[in-house]
N, C-alpha and C positions, 0 to 999 in steps of 0.2 A: 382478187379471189383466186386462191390459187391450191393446184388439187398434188396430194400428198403423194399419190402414185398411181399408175396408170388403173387400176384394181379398181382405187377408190372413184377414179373415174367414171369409170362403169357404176358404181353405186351411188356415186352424187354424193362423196364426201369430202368436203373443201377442209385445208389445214387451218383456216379463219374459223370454224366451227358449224361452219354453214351448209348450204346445200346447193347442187348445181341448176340452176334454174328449168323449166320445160323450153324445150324449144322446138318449132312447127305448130305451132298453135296462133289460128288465128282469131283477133279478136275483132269484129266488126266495130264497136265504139266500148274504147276500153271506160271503166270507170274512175273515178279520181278517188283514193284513200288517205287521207293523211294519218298518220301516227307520230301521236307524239312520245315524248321521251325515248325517238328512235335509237339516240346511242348507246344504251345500254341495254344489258343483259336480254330479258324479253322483248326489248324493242326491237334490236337486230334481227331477230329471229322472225317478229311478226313482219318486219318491209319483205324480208323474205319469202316466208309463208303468202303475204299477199301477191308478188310480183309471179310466183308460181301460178299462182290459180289465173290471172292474167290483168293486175289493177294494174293503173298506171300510181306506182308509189310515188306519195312523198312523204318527207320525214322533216319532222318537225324537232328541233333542239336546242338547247341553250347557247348563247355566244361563246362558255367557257368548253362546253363539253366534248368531251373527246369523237374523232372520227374514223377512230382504227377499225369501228366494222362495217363502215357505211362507204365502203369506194368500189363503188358497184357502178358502172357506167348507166345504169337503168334507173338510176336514185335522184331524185328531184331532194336538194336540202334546203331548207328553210330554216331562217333564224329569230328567235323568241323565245323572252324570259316569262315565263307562268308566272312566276314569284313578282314581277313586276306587272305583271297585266296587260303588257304593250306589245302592239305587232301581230296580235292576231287577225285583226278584221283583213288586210289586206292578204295572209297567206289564206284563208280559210275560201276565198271566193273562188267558186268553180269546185271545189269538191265536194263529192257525192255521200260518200261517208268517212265518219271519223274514230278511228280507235284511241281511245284517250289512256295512252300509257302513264306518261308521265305523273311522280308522285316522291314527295320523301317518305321514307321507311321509317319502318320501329327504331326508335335510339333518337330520332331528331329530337326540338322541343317543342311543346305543345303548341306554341306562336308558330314554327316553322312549318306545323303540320297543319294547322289550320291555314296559313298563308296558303301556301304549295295545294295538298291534298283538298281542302274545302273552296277556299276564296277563288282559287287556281283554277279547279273542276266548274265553278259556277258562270266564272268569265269565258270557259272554252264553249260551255253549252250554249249558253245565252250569244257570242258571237259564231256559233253555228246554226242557232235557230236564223238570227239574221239574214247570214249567208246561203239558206235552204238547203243546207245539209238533212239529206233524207234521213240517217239515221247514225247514231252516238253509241258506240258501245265501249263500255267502260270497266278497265280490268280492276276490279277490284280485289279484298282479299280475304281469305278464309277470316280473318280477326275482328271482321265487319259483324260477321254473325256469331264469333262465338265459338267455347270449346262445347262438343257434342257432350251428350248424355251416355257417359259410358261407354260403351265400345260398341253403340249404336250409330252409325256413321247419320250425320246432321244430313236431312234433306231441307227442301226451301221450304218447306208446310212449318218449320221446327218455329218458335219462337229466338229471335236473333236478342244476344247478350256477352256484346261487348265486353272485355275485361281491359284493356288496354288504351291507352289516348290515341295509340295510332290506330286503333280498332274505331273506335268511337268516332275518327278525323273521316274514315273512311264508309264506315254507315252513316256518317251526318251527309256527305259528298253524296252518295247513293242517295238518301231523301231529297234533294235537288233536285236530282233528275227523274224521280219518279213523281215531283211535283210536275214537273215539263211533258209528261210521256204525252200529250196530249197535243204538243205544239213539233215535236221531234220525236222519230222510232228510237226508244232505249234500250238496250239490252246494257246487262250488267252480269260479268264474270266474276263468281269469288274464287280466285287462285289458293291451295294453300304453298307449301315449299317449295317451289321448283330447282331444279339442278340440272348441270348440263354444262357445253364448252358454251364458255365466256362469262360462266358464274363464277364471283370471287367471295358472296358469300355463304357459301358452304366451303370453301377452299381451306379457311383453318381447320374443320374436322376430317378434312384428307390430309391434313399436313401430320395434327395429333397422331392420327391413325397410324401415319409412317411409321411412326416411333413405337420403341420398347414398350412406352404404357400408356392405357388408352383408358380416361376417367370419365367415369360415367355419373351422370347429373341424378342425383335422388339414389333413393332405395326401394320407391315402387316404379314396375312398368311408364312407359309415356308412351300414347301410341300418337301415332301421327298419318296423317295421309300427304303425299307427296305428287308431282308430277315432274317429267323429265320437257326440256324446255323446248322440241320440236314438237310435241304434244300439246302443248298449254300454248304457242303460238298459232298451232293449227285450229284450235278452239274460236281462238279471235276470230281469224277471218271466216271460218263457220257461222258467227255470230252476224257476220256482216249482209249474210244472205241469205237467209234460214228465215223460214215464214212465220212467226211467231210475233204475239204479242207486244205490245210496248209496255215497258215494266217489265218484260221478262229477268227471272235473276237465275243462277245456275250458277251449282257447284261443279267444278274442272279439277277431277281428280284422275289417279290412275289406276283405282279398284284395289287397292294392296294396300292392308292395315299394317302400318309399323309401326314395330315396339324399335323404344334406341336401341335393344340388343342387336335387334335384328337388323336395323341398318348398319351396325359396326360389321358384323356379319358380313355381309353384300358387298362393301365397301373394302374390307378386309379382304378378304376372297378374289376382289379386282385387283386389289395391291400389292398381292400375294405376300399381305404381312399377320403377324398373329401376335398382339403385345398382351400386357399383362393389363387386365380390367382391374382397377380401381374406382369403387363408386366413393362418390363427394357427395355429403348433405345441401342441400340447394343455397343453405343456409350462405355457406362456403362462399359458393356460386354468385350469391347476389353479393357478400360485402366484397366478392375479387373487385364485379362490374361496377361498385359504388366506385370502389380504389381508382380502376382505369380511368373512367369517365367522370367521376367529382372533384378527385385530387391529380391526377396526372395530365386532365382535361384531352382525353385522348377517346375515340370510340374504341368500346370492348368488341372483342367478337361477341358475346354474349351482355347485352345491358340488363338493366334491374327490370323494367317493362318483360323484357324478353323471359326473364327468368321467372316474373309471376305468372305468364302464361305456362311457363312448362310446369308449375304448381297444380294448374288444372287438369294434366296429366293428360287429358282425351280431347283430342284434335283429328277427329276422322268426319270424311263428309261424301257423303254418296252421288257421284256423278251421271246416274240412271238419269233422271229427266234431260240434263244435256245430250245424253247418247240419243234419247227418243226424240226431242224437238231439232237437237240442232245439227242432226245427221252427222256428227263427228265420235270418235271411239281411240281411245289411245291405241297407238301403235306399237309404243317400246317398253318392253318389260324391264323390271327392274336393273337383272344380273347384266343386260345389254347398253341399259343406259349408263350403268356407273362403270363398265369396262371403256364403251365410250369416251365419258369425263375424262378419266382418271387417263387415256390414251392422248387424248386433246391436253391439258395441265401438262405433261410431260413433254409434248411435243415443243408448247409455247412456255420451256422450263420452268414454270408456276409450280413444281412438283419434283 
């Protein structure tokens, strides 16, 4: 982990993307945390965010998966395929609590998301009830429950409806564990977009944005709600010790409705670029992702699942009950997170 310049020093900004830990804090018996699907994007961030507040991390990963942000001399690594079901009972014994990162995303196939996301999430719980794992919390995602009504941001009282199989993969995983709430403490996070250093998927629309011209998806508005990724991993470990209910569920947003304009805007403005807007009928949109992913058998930045959620146009969710139960509040305002980003990408020539 290594810090970009003395400045940034003093602020606890590592050129990894990360943060510099606390240090003089004593812990009289630290607790054990595992997270899984530590190597990636939000996972780095949570071993992080945990090792701050003063757990004793450990991080849970696949045999394939990469270790470019996990060389932290404070990082206990553990190795375990989800997708195969093997090797948990012996890493899970002696820890306390568990954040259950790990997951395939929108684009996979419905087998791969049921394996991974459902069958995956079920074998974690069940060998943490086992192993007396006090409490599970599970980052789920805004597509569990649905686009809102309208430019009404979705709270948790809303009625949840799924439009997407990875949506579906992910509030089926969630009824699991609110079957269990009674055998293990559950909480459960719905994320929607996060961005930040070590995200590659929002990295095509900073790349677009470089350019001359910047196409924009439909002809009406799409608002979205977003969070910046030391925000959304602070949330987790909020989660882990926050007095609340079993079954609790919470939307982890960062209060700011946006429309695509406005994020080309924000994004623009950090890249100090200004191309020419082209809107594309969605239509467009989906026969590209069929093109990429049917016939070139390649993943799209944007797939056809992906593209019928932005059909729905309204993707806003209001993060008030987590600020009130789970004593966490975003920190980074927009215009700061995506200067950030877009700072980190160029350092690590991704930009």
């Amino acid at each position: 982990m290594g810090l970009e310049t003395d400045r940034d020093a003093k602020r606890g900004v590592c050129r990894d993307g990360g943060v510099v830990p606390k240090t003089g804090v004593v812990v009289s018996k630290q607790k054990k945390v595992l997270v899984t699907g530590a190597s990636g994007f939000l996972g780095s961030h949570v071993c992080e965010a945990a090792h701050e507040e003063g757990y004793e991390v450990h991080a849970l990963i696949r045999s394939t998966s990469s270790r470019r942000w996990l060389k932290h001399h404070w990082l206990n690594i553990h190795v375990a395929n989800l997708d195969e079901l093997t090797g948990l009972s012996g890493v899970l014994k002696g820890m306390d609590v568990v954040i259950h990162n790990a997951g395939a995303t929108s684009g996979y196939s419905k087998e791969t998301l049921q394996k991974v996301n459902v069958e995956g999430t079920k074998a974690i719980v069940e060998e943490s009830i086992k192993a007396g794992v006090k409490r599970f919390v599970y980052v789920s995602s805004q597509a569990a429950g649905g686009p809102s009504k309208g430019t009404y941001p979705k709270t948790e009282d809303d009625p949840d409806c799924p439009i997407s199989t990875y949506g579906f993969s992910k509030k089926t995983a969630e009824e699991i564990l609110l079957g269990l709430r009674d055998r293990i403490q559950i909480v459960i996070l719905r994320y929607p977009v996060i961005y930040g250093p070590r995200g590659e998927e929002m990295l095509p629309i900073f790349k677009i944005l470089s350019g001359p011209f910047q196409p924009v998806m439909g002809f009406k508005p799409l608002y979205t709600s977003m969070i910046y990724v030391t925000d959304a991993a602070q949330a987790a470990v909020a989660a882990l010790q926050a007095k609340v209910a079993s079954g609790s569920i919470y939307y982890i947003a960062d209060g700011v409705d946006y429309t695509l304009e406005y994020l080309y805007d924000l994004i623009g403005e950090a890249l100090g670029k200004k191309g020419l807007r082209i809107k594309l009928p969605l239509w467009i949109v989906s026969i590209a992702a069929w093109w990429v992913h049917d016939v070139r058998k390649k993943r799209p930045s944007f797939n056809r699942e992906e593209v019928r959620e932005f059909k729905a146009r309204f993707w806003l969710a209001s993060s008030e009950k987590a600020m009130r139960e789970l004593g966490w509040k975003p920190q980074v305002l927009p215009q700061e997170g995506f200067a950030k980003t877009i700072r980190w990408y160029r350092y690590k020539r991704w930009l």
